[in-house]
Biopython code that builds the backbone (N, CA, C, O; Angstrom):
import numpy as np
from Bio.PDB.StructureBuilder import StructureBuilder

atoms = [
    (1, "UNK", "N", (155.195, 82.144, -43.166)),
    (1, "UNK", "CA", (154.927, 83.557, -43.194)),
    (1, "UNK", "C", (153.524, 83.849, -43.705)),
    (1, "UNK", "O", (152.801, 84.809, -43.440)),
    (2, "UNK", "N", (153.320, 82.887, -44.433)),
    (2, "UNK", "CA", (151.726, 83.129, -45.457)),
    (2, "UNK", "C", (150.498, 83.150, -43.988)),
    (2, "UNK", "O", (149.512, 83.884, -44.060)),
    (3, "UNK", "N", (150.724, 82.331, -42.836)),
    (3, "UNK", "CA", (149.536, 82.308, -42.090)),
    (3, "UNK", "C", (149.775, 84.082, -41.351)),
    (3, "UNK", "O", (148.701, 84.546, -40.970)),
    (4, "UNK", "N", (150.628, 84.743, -41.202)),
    (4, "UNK", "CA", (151.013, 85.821, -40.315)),
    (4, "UNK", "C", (151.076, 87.121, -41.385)),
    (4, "UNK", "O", (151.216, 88.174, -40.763)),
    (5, "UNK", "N", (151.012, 87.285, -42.718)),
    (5, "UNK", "CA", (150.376, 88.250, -43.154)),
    (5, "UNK", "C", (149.232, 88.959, -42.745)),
    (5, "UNK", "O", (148.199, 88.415, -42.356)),
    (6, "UNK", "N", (149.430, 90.283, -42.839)),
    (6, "UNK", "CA", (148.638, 90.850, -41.814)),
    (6, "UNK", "C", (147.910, 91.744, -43.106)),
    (6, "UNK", "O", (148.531, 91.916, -44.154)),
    (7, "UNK", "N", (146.424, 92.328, -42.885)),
    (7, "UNK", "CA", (145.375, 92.895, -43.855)),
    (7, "UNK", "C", (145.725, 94.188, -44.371)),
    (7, "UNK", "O", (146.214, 95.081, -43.679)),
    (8, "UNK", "N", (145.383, 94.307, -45.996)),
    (8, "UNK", "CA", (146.147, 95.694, -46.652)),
    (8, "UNK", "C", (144.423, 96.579, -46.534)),
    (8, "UNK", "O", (143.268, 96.161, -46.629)),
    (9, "UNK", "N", (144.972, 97.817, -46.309)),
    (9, "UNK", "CA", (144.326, 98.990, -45.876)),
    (9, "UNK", "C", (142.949, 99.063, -47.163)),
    (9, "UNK", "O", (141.809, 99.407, -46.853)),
    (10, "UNK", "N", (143.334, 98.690, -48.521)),
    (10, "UNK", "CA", (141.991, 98.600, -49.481)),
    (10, "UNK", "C", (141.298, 100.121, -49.626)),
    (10, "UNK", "O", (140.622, 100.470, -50.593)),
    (11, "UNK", "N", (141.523, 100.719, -48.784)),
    (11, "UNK", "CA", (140.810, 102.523, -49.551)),
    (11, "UNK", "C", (141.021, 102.778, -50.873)),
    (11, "UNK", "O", (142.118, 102.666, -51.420)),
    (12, "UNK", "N", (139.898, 103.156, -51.468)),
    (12, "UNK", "CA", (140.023, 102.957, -53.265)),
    (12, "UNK", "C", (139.802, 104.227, -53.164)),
    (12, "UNK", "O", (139.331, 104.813, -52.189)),
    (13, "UNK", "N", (140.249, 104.817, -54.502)),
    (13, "UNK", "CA", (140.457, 106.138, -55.174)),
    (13, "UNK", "C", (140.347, 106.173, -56.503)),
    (13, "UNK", "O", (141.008, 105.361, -57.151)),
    (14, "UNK", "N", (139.506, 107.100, -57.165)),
    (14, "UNK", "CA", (139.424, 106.830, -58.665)),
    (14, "UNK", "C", (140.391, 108.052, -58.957)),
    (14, "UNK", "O", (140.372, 109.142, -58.387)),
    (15, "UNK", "N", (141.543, 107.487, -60.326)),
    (15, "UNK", "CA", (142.167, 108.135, -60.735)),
    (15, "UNK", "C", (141.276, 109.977, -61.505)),
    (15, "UNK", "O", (140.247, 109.655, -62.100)),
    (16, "UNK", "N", (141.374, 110.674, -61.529)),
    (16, "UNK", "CA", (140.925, 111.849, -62.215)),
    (16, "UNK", "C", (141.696, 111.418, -64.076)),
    (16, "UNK", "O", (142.661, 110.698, -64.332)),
    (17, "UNK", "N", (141.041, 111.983, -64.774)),
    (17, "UNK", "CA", (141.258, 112.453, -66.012)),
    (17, "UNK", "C", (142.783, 112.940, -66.221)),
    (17, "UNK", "O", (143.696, 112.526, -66.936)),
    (18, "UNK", "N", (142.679, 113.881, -65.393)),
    (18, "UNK", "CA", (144.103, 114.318, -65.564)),
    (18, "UNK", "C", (145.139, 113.680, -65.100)),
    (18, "UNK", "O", (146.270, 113.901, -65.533)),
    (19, "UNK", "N", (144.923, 112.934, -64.298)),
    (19, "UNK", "CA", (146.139, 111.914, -63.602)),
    (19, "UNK", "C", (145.985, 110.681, -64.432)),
    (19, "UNK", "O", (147.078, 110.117, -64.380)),
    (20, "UNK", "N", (145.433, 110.215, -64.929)),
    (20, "UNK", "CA", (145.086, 109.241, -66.063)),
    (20, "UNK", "C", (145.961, 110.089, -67.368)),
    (20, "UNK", "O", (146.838, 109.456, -67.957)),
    (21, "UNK", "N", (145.753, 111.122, -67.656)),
    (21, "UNK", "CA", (146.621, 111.505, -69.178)),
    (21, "UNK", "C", (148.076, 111.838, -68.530)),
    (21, "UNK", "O", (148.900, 112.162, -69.384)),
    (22, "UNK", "N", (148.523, 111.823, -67.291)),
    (22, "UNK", "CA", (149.842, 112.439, -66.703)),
    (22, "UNK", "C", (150.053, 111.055, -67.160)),
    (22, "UNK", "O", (150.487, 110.863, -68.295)),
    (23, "UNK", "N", (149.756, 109.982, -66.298)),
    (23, "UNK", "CA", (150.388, 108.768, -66.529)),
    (23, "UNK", "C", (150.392, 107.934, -67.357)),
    (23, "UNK", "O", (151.234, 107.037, -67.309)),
    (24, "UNK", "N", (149.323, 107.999, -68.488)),
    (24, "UNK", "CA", (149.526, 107.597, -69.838)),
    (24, "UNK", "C", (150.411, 108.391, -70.811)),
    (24, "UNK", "O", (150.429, 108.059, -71.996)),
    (25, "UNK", "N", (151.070, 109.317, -70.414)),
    (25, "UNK", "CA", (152.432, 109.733, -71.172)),
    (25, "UNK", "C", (153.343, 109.244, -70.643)),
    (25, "UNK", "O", (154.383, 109.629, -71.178)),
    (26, "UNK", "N", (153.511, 108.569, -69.838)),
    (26, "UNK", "CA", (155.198, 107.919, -69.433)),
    (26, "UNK", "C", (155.898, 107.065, -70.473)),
    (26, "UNK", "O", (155.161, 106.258, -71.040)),
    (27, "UNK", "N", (156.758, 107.075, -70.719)),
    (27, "UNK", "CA", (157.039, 106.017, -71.672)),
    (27, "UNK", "C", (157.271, 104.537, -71.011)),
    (27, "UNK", "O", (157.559, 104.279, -69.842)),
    (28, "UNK", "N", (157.081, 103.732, -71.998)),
    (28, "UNK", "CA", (157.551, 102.641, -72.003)),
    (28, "UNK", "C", (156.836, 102.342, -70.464)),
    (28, "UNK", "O", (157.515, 102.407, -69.439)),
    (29, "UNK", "N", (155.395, 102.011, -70.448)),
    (29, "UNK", "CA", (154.950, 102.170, -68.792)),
    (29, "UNK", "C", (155.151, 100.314, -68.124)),
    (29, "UNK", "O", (155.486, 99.436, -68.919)),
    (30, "UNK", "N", (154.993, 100.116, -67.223)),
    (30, "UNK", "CA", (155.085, 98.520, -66.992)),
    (30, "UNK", "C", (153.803, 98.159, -66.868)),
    (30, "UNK", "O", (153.688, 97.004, -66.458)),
    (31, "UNK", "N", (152.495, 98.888, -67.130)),
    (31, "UNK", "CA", (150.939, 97.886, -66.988)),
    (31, "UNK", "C", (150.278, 98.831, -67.625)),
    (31, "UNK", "O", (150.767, 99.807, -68.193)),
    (32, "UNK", "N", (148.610, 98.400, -67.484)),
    (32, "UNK", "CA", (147.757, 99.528, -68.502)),
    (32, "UNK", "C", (147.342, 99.795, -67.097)),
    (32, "UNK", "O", (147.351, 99.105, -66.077)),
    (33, "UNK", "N", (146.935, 101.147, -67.395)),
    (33, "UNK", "CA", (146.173, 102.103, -66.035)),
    (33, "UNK", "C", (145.186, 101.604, -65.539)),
    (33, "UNK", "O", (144.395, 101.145, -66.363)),
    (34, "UNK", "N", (144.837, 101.484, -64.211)),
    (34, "UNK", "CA", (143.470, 101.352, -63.491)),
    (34, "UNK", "C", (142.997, 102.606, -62.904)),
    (34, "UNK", "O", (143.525, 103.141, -61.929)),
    (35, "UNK", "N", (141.999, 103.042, -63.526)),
    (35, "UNK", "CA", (140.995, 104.041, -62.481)),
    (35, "UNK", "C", (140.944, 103.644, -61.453)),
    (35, "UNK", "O", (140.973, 104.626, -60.712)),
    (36, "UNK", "N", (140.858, 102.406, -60.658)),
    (36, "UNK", "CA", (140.824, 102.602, -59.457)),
    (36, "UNK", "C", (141.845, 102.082, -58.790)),
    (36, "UNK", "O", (142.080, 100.895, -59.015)),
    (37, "UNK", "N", (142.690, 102.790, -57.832)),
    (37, "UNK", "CA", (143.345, 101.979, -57.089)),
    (37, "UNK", "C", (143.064, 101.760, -55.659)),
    (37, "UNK", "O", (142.118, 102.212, -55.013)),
    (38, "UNK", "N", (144.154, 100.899, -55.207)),
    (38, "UNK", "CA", (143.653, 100.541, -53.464)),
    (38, "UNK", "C", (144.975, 100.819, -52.765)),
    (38, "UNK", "O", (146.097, 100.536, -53.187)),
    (39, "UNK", "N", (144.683, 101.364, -51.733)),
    (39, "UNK", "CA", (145.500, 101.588, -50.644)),
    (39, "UNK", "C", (146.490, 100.563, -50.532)),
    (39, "UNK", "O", (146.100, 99.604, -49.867)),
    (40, "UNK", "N", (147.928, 100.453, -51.087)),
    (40, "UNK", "CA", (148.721, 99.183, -50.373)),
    (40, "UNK", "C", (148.957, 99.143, -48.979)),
    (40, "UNK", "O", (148.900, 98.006, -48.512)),
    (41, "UNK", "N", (149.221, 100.108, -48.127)),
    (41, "UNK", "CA", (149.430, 100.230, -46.664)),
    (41, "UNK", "C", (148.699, 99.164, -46.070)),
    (41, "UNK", "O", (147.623, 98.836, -46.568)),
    (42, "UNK", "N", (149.200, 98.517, -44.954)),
    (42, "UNK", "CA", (148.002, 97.796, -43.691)),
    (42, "UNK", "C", (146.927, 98.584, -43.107)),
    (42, "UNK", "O", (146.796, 99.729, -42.675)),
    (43, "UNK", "N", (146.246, 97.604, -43.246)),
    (43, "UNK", "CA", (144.803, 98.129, -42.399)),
    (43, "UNK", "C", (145.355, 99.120, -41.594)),
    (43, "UNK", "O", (146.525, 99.178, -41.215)),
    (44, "UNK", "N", (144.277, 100.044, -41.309)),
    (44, "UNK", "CA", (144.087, 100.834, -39.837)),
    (44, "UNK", "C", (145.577, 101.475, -39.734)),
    (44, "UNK", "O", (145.999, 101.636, -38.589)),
    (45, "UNK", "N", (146.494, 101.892, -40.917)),
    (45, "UNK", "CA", (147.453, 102.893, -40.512)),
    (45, "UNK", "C", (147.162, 104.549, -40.185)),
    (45, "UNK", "O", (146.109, 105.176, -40.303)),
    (46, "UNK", "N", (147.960, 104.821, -39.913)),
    (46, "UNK", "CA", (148.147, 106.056, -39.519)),
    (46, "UNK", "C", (148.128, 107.007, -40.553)),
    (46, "UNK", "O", (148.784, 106.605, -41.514)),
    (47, "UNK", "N", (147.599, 108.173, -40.732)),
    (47, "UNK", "CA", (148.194, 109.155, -42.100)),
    (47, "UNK", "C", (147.293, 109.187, -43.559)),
    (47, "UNK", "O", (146.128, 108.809, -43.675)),
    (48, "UNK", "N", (148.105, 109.705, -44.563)),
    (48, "UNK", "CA", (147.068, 109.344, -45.570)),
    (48, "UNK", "C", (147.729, 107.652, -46.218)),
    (48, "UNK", "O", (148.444, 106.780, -45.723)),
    (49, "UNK", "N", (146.996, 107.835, -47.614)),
    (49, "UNK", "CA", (146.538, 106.588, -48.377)),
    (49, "UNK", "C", (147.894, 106.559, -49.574)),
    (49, "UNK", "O", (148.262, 107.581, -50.153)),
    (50, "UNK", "N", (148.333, 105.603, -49.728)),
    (50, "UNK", "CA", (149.314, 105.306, -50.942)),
    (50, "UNK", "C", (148.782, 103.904, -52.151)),
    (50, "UNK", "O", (148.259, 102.790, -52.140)),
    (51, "UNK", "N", (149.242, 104.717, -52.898)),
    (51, "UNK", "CA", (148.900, 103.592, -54.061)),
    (51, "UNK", "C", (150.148, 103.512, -55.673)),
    (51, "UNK", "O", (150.689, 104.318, -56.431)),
    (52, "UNK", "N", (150.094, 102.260, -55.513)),
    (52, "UNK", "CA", (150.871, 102.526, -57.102)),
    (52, "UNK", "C", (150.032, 102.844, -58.123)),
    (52, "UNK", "O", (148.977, 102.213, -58.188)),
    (53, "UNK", "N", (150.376, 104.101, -59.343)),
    (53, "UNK", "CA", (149.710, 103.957, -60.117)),
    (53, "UNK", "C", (150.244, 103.640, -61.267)),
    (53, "UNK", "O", (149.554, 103.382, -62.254)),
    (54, "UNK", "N", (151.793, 103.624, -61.262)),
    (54, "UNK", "CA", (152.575, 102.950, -62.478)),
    (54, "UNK", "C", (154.295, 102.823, -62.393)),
    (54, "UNK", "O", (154.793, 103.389, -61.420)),
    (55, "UNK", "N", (154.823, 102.432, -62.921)),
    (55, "UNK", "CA", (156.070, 102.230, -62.938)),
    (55, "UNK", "C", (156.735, 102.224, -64.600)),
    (55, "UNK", "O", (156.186, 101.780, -65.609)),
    (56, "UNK", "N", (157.560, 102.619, -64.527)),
    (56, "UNK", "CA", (158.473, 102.332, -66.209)),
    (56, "UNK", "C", (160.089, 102.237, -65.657)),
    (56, "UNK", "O", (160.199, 102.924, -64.642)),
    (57, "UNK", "N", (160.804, 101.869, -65.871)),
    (57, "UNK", "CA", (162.133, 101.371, -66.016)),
    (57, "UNK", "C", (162.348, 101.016, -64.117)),
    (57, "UNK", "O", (161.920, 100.056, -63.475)),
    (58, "UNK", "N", (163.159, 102.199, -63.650)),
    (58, "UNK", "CA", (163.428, 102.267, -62.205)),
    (58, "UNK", "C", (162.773, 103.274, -61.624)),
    (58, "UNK", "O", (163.056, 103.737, -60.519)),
    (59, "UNK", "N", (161.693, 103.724, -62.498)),
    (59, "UNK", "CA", (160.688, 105.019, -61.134)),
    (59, "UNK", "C", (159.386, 103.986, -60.980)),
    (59, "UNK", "O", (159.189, 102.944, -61.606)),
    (60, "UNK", "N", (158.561, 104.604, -59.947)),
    (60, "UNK", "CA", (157.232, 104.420, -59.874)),
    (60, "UNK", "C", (156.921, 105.404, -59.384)),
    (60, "UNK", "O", (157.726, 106.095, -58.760)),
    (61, "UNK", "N", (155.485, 105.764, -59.564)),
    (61, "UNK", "CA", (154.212, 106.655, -59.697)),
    (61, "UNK", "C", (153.686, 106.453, -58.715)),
    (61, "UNK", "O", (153.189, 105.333, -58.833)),
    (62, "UNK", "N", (153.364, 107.027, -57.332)),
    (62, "UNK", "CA", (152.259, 106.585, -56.579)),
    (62, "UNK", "C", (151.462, 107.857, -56.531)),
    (62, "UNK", "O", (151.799, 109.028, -56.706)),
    (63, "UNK", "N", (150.159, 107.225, -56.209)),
    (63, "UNK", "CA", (149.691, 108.226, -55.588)),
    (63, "UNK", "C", (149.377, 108.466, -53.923)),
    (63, "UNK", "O", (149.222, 107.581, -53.081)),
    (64, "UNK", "N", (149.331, 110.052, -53.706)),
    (64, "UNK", "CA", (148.983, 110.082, -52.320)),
    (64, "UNK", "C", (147.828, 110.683, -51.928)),
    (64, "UNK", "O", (147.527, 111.660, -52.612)),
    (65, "UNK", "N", (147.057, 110.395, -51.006)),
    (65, "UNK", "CA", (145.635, 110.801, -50.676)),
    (65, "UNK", "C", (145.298, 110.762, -49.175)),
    (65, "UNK", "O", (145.867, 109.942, -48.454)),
    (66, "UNK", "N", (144.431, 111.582, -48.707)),
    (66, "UNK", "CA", (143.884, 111.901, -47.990)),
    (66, "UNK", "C", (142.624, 112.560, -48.191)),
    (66, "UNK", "O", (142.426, 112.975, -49.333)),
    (67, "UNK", "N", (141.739, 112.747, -47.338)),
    (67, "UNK", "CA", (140.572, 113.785, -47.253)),
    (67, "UNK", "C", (141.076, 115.320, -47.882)),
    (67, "UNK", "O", (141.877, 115.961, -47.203)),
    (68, "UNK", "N", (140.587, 115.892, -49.198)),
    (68, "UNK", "CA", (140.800, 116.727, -49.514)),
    (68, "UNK", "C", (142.203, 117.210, -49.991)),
    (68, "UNK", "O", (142.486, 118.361, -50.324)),
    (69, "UNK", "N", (142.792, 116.442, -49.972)),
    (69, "UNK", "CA", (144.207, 116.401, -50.781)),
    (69, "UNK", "C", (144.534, 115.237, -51.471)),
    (69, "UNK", "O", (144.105, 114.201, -50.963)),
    (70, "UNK", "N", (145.295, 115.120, -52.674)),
    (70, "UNK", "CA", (145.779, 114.253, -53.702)),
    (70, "UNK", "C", (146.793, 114.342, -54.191)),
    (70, "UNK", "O", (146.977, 115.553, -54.311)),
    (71, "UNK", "N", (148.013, 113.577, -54.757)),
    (71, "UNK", "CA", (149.212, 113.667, -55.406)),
    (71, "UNK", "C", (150.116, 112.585, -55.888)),
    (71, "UNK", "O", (150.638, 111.736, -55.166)),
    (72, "UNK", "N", (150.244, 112.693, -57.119)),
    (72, "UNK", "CA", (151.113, 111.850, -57.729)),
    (72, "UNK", "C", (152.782, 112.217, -57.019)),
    (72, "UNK", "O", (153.186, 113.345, -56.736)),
    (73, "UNK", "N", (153.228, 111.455, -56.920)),
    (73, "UNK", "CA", (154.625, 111.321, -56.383)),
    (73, "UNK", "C", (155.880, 110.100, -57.209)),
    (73, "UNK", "O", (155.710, 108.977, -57.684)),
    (74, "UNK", "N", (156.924, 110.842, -57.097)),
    (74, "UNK", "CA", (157.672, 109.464, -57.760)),
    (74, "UNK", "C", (158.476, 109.506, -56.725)),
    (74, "UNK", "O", (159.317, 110.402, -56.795)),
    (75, "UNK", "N", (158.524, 108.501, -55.300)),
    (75, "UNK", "CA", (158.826, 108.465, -54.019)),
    (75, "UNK", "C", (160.627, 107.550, -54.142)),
    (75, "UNK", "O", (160.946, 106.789, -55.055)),
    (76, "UNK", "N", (161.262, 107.833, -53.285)),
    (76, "UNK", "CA", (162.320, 106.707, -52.879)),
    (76, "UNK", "C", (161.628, 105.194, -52.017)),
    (76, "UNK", "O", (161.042, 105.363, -50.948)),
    (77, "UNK", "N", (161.749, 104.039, -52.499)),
    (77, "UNK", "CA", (161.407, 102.867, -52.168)),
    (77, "UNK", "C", (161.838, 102.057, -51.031)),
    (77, "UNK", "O", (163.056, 101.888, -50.990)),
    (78, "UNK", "N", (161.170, 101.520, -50.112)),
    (78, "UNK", "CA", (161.865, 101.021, -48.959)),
    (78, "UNK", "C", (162.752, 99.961, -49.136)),
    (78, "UNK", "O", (162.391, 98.990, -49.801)),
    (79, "UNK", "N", (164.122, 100.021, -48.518)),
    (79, "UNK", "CA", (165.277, 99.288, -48.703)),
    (79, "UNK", "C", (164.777, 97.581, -48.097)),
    (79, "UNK", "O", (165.257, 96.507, -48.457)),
    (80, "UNK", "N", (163.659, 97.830, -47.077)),
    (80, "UNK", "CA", (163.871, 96.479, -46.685)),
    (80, "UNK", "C", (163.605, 95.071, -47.166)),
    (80, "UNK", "O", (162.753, 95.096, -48.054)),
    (81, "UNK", "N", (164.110, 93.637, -46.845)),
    (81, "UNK", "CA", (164.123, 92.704, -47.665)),
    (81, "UNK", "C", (163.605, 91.675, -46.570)),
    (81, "UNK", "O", (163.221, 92.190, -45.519)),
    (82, "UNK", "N", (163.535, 90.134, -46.682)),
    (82, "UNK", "CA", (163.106, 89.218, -46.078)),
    (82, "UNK", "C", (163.376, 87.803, -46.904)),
    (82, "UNK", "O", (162.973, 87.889, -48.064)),
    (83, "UNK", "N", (163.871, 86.733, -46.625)),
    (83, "UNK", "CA", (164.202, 85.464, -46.929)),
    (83, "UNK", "C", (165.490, 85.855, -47.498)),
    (83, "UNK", "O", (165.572, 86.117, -48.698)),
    (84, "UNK", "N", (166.768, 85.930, -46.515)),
    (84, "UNK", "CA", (167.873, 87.029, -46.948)),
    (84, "UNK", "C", (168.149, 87.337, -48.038)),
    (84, "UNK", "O", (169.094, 86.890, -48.688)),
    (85, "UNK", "N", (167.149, 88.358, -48.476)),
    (85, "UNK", "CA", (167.342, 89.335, -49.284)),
    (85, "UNK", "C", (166.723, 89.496, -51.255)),
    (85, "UNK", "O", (166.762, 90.325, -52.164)),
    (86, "UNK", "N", (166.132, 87.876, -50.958)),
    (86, "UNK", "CA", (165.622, 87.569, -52.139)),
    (86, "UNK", "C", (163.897, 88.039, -51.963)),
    (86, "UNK", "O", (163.038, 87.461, -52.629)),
    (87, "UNK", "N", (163.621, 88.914, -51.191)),
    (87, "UNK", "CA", (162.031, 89.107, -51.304)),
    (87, "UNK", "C", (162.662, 91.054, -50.986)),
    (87, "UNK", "O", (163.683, 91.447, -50.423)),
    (88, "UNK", "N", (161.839, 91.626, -51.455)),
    (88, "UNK", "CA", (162.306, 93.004, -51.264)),
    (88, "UNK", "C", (160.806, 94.122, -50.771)),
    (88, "UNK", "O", (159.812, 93.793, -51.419)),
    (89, "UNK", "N", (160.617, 94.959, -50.074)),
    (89, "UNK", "CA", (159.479, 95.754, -49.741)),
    (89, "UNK", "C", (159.083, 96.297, -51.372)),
    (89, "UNK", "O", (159.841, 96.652, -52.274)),
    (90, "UNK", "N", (158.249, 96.243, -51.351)),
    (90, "UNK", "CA", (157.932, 97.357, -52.822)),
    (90, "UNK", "C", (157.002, 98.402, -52.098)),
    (90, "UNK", "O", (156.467, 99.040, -53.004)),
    (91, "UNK", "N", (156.483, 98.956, -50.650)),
    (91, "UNK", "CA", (156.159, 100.091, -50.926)),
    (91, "UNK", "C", (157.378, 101.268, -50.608)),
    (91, "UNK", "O", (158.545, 100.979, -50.343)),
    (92, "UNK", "N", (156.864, 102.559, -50.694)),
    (92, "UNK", "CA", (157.888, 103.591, -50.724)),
    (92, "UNK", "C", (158.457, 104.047, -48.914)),
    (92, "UNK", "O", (157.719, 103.875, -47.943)),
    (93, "UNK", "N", (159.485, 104.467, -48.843)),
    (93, "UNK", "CA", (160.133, 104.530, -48.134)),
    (93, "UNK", "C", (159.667, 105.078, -46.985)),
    (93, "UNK", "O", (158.755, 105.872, -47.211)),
    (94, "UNK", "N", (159.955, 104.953, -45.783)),
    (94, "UNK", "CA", (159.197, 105.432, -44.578)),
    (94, "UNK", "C", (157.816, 105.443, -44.443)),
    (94, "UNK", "O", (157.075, 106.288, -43.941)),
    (95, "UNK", "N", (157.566, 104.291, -45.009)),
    (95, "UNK", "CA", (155.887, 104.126, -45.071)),
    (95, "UNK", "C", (155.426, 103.462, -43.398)),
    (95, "UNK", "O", (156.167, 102.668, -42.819)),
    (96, "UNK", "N", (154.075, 103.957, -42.783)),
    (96, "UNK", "CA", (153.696, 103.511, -42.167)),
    (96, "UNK", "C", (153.252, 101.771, -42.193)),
    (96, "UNK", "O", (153.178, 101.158, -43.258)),
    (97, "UNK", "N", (152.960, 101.077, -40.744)),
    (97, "UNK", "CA", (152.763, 99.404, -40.771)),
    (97, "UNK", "C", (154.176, 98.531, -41.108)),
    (97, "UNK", "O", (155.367, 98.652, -40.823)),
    (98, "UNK", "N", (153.449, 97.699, -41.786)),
    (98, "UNK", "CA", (154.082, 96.419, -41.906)),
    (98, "UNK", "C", (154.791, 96.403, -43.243)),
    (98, "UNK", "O", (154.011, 96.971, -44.009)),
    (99, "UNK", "N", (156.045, 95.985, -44.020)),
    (99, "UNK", "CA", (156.549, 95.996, -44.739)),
    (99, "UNK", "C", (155.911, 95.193, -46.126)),
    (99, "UNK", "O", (155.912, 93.977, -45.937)),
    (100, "UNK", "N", (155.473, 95.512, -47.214)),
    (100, "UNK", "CA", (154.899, 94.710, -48.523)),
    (100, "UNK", "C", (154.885, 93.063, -48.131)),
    (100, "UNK", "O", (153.880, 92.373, -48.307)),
    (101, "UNK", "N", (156.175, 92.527, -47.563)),
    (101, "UNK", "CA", (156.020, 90.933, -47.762)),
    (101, "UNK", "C", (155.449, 90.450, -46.751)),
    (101, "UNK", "O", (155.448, 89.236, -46.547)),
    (102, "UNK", "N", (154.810, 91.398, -45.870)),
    (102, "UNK", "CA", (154.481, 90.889, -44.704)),
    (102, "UNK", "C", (152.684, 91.449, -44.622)),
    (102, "UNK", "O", (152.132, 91.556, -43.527)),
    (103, "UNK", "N", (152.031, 91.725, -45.793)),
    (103, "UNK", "CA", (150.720, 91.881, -45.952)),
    (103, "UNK", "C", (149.856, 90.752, -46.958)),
    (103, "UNK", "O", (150.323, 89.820, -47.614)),
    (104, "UNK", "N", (148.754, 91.097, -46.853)),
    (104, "UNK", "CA", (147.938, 89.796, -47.343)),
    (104, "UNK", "C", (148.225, 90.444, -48.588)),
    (104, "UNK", "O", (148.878, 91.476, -48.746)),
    (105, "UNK", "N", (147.439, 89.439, -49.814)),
    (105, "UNK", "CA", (147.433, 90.375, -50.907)),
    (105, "UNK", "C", (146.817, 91.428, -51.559)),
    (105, "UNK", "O", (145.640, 91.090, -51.689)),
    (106, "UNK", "N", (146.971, 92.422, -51.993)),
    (106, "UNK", "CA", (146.028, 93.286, -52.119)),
    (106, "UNK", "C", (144.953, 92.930, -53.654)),
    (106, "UNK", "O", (145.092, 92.096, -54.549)),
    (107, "UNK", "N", (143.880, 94.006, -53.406)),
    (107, "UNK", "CA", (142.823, 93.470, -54.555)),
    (107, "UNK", "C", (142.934, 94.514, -55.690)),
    (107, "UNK", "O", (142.008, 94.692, -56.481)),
    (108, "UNK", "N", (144.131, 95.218, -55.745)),
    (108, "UNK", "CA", (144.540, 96.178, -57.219)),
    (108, "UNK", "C", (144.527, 95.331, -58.161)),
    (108, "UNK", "O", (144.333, 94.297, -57.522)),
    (109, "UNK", "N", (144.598, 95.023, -59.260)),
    (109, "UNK", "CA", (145.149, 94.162, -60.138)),
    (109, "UNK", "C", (146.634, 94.805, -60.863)),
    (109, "UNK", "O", (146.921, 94.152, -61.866)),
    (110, "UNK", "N", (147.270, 95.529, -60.674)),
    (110, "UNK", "CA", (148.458, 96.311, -60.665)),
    (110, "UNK", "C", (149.187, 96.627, -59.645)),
    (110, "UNK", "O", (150.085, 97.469, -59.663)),
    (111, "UNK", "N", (148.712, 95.728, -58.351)),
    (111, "UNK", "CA", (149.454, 95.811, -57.049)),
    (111, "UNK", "C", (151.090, 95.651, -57.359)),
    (111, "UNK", "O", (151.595, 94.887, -58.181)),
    (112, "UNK", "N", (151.774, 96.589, -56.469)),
    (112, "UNK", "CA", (152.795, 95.701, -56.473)),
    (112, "UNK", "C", (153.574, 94.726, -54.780)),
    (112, "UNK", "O", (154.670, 94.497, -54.268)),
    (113, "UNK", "N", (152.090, 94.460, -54.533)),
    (113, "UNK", "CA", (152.070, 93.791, -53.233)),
    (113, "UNK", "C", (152.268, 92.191, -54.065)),
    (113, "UNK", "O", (151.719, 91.818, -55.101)),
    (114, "UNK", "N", (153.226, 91.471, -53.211)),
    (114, "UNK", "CA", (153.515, 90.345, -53.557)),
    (114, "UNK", "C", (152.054, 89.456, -53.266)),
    (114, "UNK", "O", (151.468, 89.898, -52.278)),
    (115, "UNK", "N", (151.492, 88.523, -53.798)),
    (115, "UNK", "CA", (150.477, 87.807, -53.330)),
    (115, "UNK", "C", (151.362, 86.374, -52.471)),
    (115, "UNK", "O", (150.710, 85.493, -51.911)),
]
sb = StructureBuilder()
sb.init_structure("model")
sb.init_model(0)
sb.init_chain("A")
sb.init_seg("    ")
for serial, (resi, resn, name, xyz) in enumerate(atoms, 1):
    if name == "N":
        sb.init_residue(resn, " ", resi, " ")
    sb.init_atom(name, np.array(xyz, "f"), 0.0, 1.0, " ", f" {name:<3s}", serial, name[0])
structure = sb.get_structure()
């Protein structure tokens, strides 16, 4: 599967101030914040831009972007899996492309793209 991973989309976005203090109040968060994140989606999708910007227990934080619009979201996660059932999608649900286990790795350092 590792030669047939296909390229993650990489559009970076710097977090704002205020989306930086939204998400440094979560409790109990699972990483320290990055100002910048990267697009997990595959290259050349359709639509706007998604990114994780944090997780704590069973939510995650993404954000969403486009040209002139922005938004934190705490989305439903895609059900799908691969190597029956022990590899799981981590982006959010009805996402455009190729499913998380089936992309290269991304260059977030808080991805939650499998490498």
């Amino acid at each position: 599967m590792a030669g047939s991973r296909r390229p993650v989309c990489e559009d970076v976005i710097m977090l704002t101030n205020a989306e930086l203090a939204e998400l440094a109040a979560i409790p109990g968060p699972a990483h320290e914040l990055e100002r910048a994140l990267f697009c997990e989606l595959e290259a050349e999708h359709p639509g706007g831009h998604l990114a994780q910007a944090q997780a704590a227990g069973d939510l995650e934080w993404w954000l969403c972007w486009q040209p002139g619009t922005r938004e934190l979201v705490v989305p439903d996660l895609c059900p799908a899996t691969a190597d029956g059932g022990d590899t799981v999608c981590t982006l959010p649900l009805a996402h455009p492309g190729a499913h998380s286990f089936g992309l290269a790795a991304a260059a977030s350092p808080n991805s939650s793209t499998p490498a």
